[in-house]
Chimera marker file (.cmm) of the C-alpha trace (Angstrom):
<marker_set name="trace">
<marker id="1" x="13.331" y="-177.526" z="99.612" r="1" g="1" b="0" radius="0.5"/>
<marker id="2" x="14.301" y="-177.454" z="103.240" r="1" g="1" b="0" radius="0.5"/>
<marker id="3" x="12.525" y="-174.166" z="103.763" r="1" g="1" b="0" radius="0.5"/>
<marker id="4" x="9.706" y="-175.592" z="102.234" r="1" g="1" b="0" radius="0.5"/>
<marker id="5" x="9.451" y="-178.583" z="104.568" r="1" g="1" b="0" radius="0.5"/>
<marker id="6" x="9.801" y="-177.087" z="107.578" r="1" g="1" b="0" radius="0.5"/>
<marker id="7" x="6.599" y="-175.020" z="106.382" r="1" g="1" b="0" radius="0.5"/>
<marker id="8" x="4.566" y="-177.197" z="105.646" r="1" g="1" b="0" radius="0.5"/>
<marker id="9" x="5.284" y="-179.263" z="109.169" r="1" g="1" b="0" radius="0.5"/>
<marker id="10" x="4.333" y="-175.834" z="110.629" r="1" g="1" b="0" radius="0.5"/>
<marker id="11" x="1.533" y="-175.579" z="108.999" r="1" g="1" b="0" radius="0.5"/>
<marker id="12" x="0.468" y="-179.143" z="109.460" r="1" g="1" b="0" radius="0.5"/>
<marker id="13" x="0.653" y="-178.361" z="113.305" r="1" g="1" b="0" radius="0.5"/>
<marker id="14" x="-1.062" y="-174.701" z="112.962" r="1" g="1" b="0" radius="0.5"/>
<marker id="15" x="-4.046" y="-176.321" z="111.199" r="1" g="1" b="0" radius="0.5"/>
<marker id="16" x="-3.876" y="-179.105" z="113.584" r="1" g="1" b="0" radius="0.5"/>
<marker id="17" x="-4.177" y="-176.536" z="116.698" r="1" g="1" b="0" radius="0.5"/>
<marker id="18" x="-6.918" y="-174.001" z="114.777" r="1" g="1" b="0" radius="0.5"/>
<marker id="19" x="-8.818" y="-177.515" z="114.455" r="1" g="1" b="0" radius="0.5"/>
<marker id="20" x="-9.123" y="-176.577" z="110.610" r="1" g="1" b="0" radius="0.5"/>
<marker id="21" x="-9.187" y="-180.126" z="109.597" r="1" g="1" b="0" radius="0.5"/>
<marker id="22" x="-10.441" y="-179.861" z="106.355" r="1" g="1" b="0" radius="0.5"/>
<marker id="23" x="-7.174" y="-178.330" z="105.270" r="1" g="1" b="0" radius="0.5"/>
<marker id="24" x="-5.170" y="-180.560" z="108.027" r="1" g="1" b="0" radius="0.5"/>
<marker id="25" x="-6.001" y="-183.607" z="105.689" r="1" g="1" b="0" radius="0.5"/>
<marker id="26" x="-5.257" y="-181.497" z="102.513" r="1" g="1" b="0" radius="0.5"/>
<marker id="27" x="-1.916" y="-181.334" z="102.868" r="1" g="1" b="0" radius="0.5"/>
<marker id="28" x="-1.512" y="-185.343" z="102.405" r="1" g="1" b="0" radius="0.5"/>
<marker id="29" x="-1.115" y="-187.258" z="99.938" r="1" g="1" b="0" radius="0.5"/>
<marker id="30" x="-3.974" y="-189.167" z="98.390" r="1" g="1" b="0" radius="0.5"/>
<marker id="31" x="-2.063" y="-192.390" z="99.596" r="1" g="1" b="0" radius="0.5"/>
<marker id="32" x="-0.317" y="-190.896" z="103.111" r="1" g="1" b="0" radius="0.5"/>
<marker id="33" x="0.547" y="-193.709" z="105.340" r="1" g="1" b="0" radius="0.5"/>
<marker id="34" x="-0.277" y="-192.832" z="108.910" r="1" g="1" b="0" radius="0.5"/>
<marker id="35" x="2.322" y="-195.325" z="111.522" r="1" g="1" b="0" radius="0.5"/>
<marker id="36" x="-0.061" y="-194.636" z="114.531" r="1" g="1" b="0" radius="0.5"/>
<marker id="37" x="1.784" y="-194.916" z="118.022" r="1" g="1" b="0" radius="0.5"/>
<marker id="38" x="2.292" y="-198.069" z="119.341" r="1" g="1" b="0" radius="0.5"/>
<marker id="39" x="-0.642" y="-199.545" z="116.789" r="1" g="1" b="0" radius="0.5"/>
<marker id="40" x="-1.280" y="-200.196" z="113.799" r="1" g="1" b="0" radius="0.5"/>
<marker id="41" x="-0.697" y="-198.747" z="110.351" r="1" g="1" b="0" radius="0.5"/>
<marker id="42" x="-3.240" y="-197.087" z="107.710" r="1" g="1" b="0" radius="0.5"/>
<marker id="43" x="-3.473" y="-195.939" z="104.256" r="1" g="1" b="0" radius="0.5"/>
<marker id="44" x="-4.960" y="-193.161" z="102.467" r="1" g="1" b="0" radius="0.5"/>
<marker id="45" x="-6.676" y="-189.765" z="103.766" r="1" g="1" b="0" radius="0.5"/>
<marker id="46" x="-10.065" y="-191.856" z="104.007" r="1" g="1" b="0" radius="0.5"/>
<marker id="47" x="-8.347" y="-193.810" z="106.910" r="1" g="1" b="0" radius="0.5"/>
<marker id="48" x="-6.585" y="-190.964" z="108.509" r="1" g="1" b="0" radius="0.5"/>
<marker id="49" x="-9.921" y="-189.028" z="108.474" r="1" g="1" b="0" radius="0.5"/>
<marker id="50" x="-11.234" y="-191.412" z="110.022" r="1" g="1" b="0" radius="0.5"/>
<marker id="51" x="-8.606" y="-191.499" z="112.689" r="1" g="1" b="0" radius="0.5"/>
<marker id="52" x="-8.952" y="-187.944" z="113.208" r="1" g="1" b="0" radius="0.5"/>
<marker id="53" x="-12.655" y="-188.152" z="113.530" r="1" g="1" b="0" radius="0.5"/>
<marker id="54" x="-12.462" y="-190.276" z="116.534" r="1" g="1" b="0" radius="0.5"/>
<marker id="55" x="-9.411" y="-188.296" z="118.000" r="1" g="1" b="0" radius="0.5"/>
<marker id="56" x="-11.413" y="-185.647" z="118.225" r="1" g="1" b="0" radius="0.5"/>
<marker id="57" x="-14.345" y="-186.918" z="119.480" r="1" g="1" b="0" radius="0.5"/>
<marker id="58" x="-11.989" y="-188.263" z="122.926" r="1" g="1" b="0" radius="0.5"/>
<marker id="59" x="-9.263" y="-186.474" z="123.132" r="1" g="1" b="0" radius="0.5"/>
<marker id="60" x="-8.792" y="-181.968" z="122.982" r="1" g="1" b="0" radius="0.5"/>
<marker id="61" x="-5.504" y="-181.521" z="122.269" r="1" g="1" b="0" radius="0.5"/>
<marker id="62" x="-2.670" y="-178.453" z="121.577" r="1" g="1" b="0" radius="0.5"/>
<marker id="63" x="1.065" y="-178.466" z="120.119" r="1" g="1" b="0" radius="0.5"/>
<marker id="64" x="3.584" y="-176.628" z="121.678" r="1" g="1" b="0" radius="0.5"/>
<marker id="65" x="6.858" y="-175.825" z="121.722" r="1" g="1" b="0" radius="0.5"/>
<marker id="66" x="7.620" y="-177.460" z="118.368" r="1" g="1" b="0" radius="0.5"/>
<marker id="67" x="10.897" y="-178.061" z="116.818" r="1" g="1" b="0" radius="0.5"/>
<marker id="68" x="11.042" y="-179.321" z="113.174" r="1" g="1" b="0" radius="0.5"/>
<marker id="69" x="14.329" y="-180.933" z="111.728" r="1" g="1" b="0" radius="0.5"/>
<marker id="70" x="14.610" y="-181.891" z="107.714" r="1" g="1" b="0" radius="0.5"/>
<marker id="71" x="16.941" y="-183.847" z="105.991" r="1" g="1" b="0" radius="0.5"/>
<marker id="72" x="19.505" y="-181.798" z="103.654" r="1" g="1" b="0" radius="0.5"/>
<marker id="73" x="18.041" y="-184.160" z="100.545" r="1" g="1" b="0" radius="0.5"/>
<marker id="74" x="14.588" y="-182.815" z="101.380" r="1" g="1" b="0" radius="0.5"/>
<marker id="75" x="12.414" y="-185.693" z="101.499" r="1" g="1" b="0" radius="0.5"/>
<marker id="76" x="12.371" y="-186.097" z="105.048" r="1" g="1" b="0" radius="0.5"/>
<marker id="77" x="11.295" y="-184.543" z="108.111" r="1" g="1" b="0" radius="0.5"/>
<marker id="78" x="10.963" y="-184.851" z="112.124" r="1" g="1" b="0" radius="0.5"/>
<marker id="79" x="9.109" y="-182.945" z="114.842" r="1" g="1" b="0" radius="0.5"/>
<marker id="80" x="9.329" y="-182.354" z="118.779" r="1" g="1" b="0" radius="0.5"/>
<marker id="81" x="7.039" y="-180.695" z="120.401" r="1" g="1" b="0" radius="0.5"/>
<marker id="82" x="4.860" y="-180.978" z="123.638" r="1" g="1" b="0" radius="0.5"/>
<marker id="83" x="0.875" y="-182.081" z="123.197" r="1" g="1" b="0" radius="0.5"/>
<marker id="84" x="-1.154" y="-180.903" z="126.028" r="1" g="1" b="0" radius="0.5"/>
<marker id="85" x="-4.620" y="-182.185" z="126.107" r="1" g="1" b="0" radius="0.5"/>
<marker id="86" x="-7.995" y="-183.373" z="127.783" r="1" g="1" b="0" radius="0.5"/>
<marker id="87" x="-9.090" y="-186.995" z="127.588" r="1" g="1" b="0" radius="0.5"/>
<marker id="88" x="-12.799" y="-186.311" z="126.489" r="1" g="1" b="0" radius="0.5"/>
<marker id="89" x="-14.443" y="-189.668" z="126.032" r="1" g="1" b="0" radius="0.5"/>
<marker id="90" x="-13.484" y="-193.139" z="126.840" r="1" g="1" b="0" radius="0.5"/>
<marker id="91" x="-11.296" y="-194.605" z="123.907" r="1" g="1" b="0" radius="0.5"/>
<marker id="92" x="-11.640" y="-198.558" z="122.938" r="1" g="1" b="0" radius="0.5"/>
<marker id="93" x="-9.313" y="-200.228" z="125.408" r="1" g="1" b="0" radius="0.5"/>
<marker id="94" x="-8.295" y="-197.468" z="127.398" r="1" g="1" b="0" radius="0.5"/>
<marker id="95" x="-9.252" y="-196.409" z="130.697" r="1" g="1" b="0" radius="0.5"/>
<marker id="96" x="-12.622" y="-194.147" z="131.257" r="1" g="1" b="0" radius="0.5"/>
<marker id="97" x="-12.024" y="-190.823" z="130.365" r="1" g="1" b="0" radius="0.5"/>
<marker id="98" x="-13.306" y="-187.740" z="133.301" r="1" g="1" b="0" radius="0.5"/>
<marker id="99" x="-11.658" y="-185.105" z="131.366" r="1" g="1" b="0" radius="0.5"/>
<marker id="100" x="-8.304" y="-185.704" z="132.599" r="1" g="1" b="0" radius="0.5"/>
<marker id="101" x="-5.662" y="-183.731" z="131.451" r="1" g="1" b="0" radius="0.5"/>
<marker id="102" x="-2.132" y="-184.608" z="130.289" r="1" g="1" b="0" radius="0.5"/>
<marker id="103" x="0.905" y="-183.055" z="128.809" r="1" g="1" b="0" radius="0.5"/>
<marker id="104" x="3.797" y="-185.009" z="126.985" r="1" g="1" b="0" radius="0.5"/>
<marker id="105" x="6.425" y="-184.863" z="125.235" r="1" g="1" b="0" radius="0.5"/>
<marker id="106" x="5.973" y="-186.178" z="121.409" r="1" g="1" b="0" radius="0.5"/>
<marker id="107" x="7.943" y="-186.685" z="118.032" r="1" g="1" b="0" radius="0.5"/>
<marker id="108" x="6.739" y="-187.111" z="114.830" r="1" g="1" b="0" radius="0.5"/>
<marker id="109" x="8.488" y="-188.021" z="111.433" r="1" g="1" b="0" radius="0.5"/>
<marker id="110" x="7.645" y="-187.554" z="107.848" r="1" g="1" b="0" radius="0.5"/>
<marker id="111" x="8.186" y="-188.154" z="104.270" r="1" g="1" b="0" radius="0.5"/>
<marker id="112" x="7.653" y="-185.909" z="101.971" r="1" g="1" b="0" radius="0.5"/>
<marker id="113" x="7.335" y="-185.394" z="97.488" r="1" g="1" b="0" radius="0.5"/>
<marker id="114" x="5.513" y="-182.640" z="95.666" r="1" g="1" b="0" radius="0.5"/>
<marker id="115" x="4.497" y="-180.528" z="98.673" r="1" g="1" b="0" radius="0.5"/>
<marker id="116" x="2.621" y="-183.331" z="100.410" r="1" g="1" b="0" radius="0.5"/>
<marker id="117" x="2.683" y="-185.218" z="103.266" r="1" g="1" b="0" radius="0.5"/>
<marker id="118" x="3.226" y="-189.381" z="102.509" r="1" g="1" b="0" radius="0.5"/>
<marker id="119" x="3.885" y="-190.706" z="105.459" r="1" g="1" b="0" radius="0.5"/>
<marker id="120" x="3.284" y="-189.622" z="109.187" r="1" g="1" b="0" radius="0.5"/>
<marker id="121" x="4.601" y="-191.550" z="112.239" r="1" g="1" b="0" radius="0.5"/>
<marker id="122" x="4.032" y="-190.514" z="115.600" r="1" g="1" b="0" radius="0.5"/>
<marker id="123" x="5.069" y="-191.042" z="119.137" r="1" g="1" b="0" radius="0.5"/>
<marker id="124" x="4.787" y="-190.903" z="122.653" r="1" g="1" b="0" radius="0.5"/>
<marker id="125" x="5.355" y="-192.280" z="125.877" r="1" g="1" b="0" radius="0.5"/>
<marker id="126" x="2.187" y="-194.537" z="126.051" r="1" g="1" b="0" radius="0.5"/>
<marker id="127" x="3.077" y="-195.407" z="129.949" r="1" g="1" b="0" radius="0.5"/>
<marker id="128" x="3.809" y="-191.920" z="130.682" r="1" g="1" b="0" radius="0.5"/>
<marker id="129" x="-0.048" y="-191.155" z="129.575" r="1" g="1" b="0" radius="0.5"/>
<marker id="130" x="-1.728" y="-193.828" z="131.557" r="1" g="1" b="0" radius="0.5"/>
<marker id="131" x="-0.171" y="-192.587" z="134.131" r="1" g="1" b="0" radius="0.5"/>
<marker id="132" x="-1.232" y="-189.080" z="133.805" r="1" g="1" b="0" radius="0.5"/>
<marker id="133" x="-4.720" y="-189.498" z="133.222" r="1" g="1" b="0" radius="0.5"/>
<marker id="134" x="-5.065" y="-192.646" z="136.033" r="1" g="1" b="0" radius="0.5"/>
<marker id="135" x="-3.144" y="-190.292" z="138.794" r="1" g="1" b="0" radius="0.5"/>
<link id1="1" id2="2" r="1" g="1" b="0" radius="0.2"/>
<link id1="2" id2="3" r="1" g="1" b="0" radius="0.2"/>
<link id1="3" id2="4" r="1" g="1" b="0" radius="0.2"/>
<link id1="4" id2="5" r="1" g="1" b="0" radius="0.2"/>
<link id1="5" id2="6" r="1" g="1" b="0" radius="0.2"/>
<link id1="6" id2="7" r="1" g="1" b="0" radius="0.2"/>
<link id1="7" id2="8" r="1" g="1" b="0" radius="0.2"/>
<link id1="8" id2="9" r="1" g="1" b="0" radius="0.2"/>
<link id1="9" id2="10" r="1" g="1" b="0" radius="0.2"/>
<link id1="10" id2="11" r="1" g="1" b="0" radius="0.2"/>
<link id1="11" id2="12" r="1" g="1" b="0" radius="0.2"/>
<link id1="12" id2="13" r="1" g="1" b="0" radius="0.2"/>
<link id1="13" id2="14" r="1" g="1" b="0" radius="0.2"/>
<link id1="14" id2="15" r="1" g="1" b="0" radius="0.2"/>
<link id1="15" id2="16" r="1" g="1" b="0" radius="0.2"/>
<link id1="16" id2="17" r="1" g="1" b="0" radius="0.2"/>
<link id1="17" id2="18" r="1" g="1" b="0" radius="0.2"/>
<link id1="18" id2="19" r="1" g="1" b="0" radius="0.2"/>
<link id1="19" id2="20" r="1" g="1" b="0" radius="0.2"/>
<link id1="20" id2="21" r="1" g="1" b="0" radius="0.2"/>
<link id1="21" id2="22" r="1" g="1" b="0" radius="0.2"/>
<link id1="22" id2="23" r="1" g="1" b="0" radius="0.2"/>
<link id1="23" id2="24" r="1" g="1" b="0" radius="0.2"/>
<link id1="24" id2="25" r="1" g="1" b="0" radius="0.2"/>
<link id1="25" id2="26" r="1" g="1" b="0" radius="0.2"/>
<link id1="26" id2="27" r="1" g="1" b="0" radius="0.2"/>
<link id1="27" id2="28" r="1" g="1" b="0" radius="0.2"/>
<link id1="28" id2="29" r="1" g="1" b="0" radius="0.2"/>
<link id1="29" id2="30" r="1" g="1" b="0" radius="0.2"/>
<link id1="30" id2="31" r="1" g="1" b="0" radius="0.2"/>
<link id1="31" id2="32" r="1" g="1" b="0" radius="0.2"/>
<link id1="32" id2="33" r="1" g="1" b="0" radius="0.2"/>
<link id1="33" id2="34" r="1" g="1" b="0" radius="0.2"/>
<link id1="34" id2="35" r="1" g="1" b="0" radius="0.2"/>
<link id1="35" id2="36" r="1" g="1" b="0" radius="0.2"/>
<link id1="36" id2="37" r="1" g="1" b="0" radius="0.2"/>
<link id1="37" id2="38" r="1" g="1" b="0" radius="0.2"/>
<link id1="38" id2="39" r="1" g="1" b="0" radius="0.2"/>
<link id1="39" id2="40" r="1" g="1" b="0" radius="0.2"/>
<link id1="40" id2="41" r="1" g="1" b="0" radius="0.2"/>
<link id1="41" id2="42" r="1" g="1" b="0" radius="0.2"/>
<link id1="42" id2="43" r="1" g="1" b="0" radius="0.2"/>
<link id1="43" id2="44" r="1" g="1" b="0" radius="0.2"/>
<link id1="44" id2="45" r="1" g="1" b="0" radius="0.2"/>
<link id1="45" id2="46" r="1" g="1" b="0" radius="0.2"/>
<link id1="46" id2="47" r="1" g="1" b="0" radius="0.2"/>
<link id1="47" id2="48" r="1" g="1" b="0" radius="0.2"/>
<link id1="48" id2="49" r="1" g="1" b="0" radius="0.2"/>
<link id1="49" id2="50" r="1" g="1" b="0" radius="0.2"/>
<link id1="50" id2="51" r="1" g="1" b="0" radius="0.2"/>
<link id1="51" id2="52" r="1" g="1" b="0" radius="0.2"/>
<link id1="52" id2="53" r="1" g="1" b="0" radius="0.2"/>
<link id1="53" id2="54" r="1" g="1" b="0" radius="0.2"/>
<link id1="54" id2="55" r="1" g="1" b="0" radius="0.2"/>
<link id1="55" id2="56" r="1" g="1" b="0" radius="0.2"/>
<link id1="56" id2="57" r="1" g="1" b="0" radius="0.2"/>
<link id1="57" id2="58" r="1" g="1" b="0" radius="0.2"/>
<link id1="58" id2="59" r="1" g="1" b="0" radius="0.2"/>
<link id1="59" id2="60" r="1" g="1" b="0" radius="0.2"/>
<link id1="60" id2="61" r="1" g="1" b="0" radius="0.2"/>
<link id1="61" id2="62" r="1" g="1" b="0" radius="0.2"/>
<link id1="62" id2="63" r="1" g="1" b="0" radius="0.2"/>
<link id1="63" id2="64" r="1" g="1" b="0" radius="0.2"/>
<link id1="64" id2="65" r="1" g="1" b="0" radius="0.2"/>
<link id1="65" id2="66" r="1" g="1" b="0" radius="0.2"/>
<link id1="66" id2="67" r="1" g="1" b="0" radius="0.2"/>
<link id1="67" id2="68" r="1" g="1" b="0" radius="0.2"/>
<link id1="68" id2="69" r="1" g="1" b="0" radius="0.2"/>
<link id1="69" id2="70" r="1" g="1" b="0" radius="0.2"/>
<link id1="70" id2="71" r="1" g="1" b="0" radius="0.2"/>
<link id1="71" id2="72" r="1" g="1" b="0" radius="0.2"/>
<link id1="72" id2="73" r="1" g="1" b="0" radius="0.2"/>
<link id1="73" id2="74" r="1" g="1" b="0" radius="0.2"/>
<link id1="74" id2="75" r="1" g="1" b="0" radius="0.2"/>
<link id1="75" id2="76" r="1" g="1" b="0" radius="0.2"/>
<link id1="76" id2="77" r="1" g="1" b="0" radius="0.2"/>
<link id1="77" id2="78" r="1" g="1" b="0" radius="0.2"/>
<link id1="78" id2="79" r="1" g="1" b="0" radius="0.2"/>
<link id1="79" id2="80" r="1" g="1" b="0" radius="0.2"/>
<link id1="80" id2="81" r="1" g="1" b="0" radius="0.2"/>
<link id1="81" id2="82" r="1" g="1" b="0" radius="0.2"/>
<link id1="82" id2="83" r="1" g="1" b="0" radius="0.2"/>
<link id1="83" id2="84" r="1" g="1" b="0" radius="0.2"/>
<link id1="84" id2="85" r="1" g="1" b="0" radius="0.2"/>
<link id1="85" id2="86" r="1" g="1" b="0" radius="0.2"/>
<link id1="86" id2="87" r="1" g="1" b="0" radius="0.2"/>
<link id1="87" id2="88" r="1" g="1" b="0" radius="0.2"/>
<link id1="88" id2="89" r="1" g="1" b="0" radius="0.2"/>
<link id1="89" id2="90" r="1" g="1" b="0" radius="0.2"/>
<link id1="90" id2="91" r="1" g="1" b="0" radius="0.2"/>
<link id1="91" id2="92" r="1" g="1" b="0" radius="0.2"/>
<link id1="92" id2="93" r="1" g="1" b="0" radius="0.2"/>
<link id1="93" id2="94" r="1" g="1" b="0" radius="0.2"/>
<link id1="94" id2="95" r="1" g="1" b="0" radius="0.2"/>
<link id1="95" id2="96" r="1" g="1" b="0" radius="0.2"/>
<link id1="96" id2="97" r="1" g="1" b="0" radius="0.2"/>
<link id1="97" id2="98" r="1" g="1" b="0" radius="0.2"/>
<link id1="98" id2="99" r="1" g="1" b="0" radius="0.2"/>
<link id1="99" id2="100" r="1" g="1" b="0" radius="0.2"/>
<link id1="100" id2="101" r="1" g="1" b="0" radius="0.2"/>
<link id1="101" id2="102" r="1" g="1" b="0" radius="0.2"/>
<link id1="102" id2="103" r="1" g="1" b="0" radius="0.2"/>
<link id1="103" id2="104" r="1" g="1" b="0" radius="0.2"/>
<link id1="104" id2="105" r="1" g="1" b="0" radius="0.2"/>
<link id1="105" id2="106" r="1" g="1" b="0" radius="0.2"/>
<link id1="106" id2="107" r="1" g="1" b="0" radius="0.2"/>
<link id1="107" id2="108" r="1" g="1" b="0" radius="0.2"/>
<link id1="108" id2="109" r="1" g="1" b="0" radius="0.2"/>
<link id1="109" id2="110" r="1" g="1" b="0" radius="0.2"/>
<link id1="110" id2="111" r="1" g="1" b="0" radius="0.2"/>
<link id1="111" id2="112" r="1" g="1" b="0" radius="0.2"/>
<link id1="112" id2="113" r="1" g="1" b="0" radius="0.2"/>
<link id1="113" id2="114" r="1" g="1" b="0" radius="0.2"/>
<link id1="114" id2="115" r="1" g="1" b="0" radius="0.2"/>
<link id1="115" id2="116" r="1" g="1" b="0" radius="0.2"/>
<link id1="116" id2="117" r="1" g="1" b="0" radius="0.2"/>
<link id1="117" id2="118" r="1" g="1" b="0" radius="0.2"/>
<link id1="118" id2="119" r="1" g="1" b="0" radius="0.2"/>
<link id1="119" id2="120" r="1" g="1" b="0" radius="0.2"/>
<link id1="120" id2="121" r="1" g="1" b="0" radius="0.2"/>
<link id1="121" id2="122" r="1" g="1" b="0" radius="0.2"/>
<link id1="122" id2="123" r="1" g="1" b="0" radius="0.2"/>
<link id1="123" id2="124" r="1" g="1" b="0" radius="0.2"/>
<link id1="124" id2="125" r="1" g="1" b="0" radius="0.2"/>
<link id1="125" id2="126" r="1" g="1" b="0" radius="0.2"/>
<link id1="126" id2="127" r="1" g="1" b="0" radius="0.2"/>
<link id1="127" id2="128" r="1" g="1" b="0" radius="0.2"/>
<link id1="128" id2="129" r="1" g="1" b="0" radius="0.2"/>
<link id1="129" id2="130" r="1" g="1" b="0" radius="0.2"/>
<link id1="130" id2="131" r="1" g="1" b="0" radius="0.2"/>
<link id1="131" id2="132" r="1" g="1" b="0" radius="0.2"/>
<link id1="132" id2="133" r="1" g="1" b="0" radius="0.2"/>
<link id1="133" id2="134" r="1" g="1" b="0" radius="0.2"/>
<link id1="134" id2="135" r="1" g="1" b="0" radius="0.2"/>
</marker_set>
């Protein structure tokens, strides 16, 4: 089962960097819950869609350099990995974007059942990112 989580974290991250979001949000479950960095929390692939949609429209962003760690009962994952990206359009609250770039480092953790995603929480240095794209 380990085997099998680490794939699908690695495919969760290819799809996320080929922008192939149509099968990104396949690989959740109906009911994912999506712990979004220092915000909020959201239910359901409508919601993470949604979250997605707007990502995208501010933010161009790559993974690199991940590293994915599972649990030995297999219901549990965790990710490293570096997210380089350009700040695109001003985000509500945030400082105006000029297509600033940034790279940080980022974890992610996740629970898994039946070869799905059900829970996603991210995070990153929200400080550290202000400061790249205000420098």
């Amino acid at each position: 089962m380990n085997q099998e989580n680490i794939k699908l974290v690695q495919t969760y991250y290819h799809l996320f960097n080929t922008k192939d979001f149509n099968a990104f949000v396949e690989l959740l479950d109906e009911q994912v819950i999506h712990d979004i960095n220092q915000g909020g929390q959201e239910i359901g692939k409508t919601a993470f869609r949604f979250f997605m949609d707007k990502m995208n429209t501010c933010y161009d962003e790559h993974i690199s350099d991940l590293m994915i760690m599972t649990h030995p009962e297999g219901s549990r994952a965790s990710a490293e990995f570096i997210v380089s990206g350009t700040y695109l359009a001003s985000d509500e609250g945030l400082p105006p974007a000029k297509n600033q770039t940034y790279r940080l480092t980022c974890g992610a953790f996740f629970e898994i059942k039946n070869n799905k995603i059900t829970r996603i929480t991210n995070y990153y240095n929200m400080q550290e990112w202000l400061k790249q794209i205000s420098g």
